[in-house]
C-alpha positions as CSV (number, residue, x, y, z in Angstrom):
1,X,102.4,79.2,126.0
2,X,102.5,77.2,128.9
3,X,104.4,78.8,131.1
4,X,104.4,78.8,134.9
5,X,103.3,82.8,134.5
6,X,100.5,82.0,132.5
7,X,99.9,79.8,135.1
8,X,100.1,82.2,138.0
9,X,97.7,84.6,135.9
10,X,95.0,82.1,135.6
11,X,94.9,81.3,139.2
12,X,94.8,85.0,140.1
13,X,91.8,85.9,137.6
14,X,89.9,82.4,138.5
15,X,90.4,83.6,142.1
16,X,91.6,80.1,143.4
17,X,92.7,81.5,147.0
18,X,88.6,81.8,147.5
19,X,88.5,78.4,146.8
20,X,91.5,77.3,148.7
21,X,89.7,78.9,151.9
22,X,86.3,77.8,151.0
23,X,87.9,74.4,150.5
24,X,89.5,74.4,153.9
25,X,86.5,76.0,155.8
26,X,84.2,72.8,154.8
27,X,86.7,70.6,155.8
28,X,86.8,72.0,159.4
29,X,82.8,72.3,159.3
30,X,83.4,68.5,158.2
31,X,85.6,67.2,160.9
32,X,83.5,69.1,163.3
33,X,80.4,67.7,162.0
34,X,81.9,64.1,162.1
35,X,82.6,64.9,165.9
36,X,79.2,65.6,166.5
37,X,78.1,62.8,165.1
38,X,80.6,60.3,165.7
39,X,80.6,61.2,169.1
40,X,77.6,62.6,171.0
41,X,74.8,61.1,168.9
42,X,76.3,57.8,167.6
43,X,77.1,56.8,171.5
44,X,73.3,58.0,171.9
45,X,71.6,55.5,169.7
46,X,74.2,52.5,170.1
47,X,72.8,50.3,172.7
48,X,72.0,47.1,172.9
49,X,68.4,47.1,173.3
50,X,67.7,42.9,173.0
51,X,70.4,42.1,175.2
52,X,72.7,40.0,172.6
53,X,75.6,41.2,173.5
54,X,76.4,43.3,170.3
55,X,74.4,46.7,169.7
56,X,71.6,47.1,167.5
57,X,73.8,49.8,165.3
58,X,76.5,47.3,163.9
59,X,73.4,44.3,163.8
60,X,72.0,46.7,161.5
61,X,75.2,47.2,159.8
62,X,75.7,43.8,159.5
63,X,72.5,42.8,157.7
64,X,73.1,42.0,154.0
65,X,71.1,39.6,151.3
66,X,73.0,37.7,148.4
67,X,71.9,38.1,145.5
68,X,73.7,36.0,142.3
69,X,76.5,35.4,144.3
70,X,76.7,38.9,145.4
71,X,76.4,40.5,149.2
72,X,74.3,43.1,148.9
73,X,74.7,45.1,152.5
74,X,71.7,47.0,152.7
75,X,72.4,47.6,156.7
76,X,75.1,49.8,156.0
77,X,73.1,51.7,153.6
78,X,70.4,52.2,156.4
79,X,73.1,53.2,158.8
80,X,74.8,55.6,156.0
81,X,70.6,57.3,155.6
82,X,70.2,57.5,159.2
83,X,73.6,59.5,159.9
84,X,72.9,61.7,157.0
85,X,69.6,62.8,158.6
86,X,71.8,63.1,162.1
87,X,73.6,65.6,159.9
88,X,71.2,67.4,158.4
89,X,69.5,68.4,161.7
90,X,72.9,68.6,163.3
91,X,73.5,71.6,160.3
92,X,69.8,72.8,160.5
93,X,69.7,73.4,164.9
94,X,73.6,75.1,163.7
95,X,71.9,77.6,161.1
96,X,69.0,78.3,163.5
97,X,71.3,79.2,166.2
98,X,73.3,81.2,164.3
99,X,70.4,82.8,162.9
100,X,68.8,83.6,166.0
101,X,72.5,85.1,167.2
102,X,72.5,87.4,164.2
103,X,68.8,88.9,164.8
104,X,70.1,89.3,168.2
105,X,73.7,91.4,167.6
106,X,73.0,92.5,163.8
């Protein structure tokens, strides 16, 4: 009943290599985005604008509020928001480009 053929048979009808591949497509698109980000637009927008010594990203970062004995770090949370708009954008100038490449050759 629960035998490895069985086994086979419902990962050939569920059609889990289409998974697999979609699986290891978005990790790529991941990585790649993480690149991007990590290291063109990050570098962009990590300066040091008062002069302190430290830049303004990881001040951010480090901002937090305790509440009951609890730190709360809200500046990671704004950090987090702010690279998943970089993303966003990064993914919507990718699917315009594309788009515009497949009006062109399709």
């Amino acid at each position: 009943m629960f035998g490895f053929k069985y086994f086979i048979n419902f990962l050939v009808e569920n059609k889990i290599h289409g998974l697999i591949i979609g699986n290891i497509l978005a990790n790529g698109a991941f990585e790649l985005t993480n690149s991007i980000l990590n290291n063109i637009f990050v570098p962009l927008i990590n300066v040091d604008m008062n002069y302190d010594g430290k830049s303004d990203i990881e001040t951010i970062s480090n901002k937090s509020i305790k509440i009951f004995n609890s730190k709360i770090r809200y500046g990671r949370v704004i950090i987090s928001v702010i690279k998943i708009i970089l993303v966003s954008y990064i993914l919507f100038i990718i699917t315009i480009c594309i788009s515009k490449i497949m009006n062109i050759y399709g």
